[in-house]
VEXDREN-2710 file (C-alpha; in Angstrom, 1 decimal):
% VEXDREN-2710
k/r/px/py/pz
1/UNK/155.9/376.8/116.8
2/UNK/155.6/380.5/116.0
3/UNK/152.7/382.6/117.1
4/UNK/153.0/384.9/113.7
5/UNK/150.7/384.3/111.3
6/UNK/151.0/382.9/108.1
7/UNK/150.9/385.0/104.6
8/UNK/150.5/383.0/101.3
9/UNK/151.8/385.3/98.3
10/UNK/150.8/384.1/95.0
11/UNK/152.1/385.9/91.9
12/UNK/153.6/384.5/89.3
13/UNK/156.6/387.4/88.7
14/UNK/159.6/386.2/90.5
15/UNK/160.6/390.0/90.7
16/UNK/157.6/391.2/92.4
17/UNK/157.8/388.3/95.0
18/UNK/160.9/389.4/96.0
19/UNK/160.2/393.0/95.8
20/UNK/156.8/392.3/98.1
21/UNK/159.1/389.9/100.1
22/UNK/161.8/392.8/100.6
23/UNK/158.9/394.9/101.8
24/UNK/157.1/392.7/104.0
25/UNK/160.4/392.4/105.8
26/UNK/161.4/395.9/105.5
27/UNK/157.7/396.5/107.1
28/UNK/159.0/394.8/110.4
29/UNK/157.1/391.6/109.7
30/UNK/158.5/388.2/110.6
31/UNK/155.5/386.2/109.5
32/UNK/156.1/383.2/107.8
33/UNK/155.6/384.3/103.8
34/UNK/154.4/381.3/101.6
35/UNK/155.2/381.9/97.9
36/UNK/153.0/380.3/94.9
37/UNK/153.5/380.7/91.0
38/UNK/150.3/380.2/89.4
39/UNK/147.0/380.1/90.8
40/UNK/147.1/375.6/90.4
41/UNK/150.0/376.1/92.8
42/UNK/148.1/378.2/95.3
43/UNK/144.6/375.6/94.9
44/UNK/146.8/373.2/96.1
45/UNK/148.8/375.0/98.6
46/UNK/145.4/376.3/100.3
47/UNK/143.3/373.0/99.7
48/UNK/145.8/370.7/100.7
49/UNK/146.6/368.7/97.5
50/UNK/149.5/367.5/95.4
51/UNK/152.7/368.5/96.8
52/UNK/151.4/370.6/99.5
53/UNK/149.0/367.2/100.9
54/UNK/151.0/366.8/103.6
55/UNK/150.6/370.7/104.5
56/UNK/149.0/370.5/108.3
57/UNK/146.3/372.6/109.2
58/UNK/148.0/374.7/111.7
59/UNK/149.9/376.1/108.4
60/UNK/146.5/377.7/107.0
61/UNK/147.3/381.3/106.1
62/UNK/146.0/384.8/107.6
63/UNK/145.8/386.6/104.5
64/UNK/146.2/385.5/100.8
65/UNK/147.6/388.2/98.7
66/UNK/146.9/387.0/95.0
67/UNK/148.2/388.3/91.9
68/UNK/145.0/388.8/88.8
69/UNK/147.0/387.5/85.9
70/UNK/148.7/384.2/86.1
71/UNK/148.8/380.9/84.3
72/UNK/147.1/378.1/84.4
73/UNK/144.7/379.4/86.7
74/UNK/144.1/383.2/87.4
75/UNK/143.4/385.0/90.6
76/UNK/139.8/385.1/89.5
77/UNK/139.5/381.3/89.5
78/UNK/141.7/380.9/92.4
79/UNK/139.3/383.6/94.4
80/UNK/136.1/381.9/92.9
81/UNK/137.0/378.5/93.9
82/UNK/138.1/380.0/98.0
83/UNK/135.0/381.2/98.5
84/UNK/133.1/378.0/97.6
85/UNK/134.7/376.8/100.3
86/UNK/133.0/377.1/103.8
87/UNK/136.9/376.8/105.5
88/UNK/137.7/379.7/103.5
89/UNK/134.6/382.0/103.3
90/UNK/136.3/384.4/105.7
91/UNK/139.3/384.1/105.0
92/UNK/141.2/387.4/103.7
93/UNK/142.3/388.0/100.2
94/UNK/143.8/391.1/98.7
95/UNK/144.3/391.1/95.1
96/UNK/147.3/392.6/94.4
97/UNK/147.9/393.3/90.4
98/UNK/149.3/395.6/87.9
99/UNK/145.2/395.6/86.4
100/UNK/143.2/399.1/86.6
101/UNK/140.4/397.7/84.8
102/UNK/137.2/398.2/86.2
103/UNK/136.0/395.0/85.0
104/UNK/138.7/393.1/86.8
105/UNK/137.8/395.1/90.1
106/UNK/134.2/394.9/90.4
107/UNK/134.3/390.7/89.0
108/UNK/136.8/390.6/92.2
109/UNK/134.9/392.3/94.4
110/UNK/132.0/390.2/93.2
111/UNK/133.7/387.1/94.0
112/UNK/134.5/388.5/97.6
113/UNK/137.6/390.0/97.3
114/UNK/138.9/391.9/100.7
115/UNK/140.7/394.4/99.2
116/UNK/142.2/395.4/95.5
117/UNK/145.4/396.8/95.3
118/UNK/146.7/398.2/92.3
119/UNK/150.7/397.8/92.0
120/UNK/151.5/401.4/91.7
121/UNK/154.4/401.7/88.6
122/UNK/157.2/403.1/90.9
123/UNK/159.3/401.0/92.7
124/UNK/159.3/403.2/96.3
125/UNK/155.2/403.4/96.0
126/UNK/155.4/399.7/95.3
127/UNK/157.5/399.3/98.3
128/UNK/155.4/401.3/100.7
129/UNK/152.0/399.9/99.4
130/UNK/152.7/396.5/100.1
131/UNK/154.3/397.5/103.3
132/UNK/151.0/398.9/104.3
133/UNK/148.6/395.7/102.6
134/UNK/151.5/393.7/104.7
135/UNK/151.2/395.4/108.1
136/UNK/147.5/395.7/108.1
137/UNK/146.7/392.3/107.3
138/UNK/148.9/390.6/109.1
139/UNK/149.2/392.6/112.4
140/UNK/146.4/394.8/112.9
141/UNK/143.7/393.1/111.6
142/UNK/141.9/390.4/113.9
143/UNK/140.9/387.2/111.3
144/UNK/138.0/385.6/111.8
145/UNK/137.9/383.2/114.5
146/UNK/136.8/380.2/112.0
147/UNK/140.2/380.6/110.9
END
């Protein structure tokens, strides 16, 4: 079993996850990626439920990186419904999303959000900003030993 730890990327735009993909592996970073669609997708990956019951607990991420808009449930109710959850209280999550809105920022932060990230509009500073969400996140930071 590896000793990297697990990120779980949830956006629903199959050309960002491969761009964030492409740049977490450009980055250096081995880590198991999980990919979800939509925020149901992600509840389930993360509580263990549906297709993803069989998931062991071992596979529990180190860092969520969640997308704002997305259907059926958004990264606000995917955040919301984390940190009800005394498993997940500390775990990490970084919104990651194309929103500049201050609403959307200080509801996240609200919630408990780690980190917002906005997705910068060129594809290099896209590149380089996830590279750097990636690399701190899943290297250099030390998650929380509840984890």
């Amino acid at each position: 079993m590896s000793d990297l730890r697990r990120i779980l990327l949830v956006d629903d735009s199959v050309n960002d996850v491969k761009l964030m993909i492409s740049a977490l592996r450009g980055a250096g970073l081995a880590n198991p990626i999980e990919t979800c669609r939509d925020g149901a997708e992600a509840l389930d990956y993360l509580f263990r439920r549906g297709l993803h019951a069989g998931r062991s607990d071992a596979t529990c991420p180190c860092v969520v990186l969640l997308d704002l808009k997305m259907p059926k449930v958004d990264g606000l109710e995917v955040l919301a419904q984390i940190r009800q959850d005394p498993h997940f209280k500390t775990l990490p999550v970084v919104m990651i999303t194309s929103s500049a809105e201050e609403k959307d920022m200080l509801k996240s932060y609200k919630l408990g959000v780690n980190a917002y990230v906005v997705k910068p509009v060129t594809h290099d500073q896209f590149l380089e900003a996830i590279k750097n969400v990636g690399l701190f996140w899943a290297v250099v930071n030390r998650p929380s030993p509840e984890l």
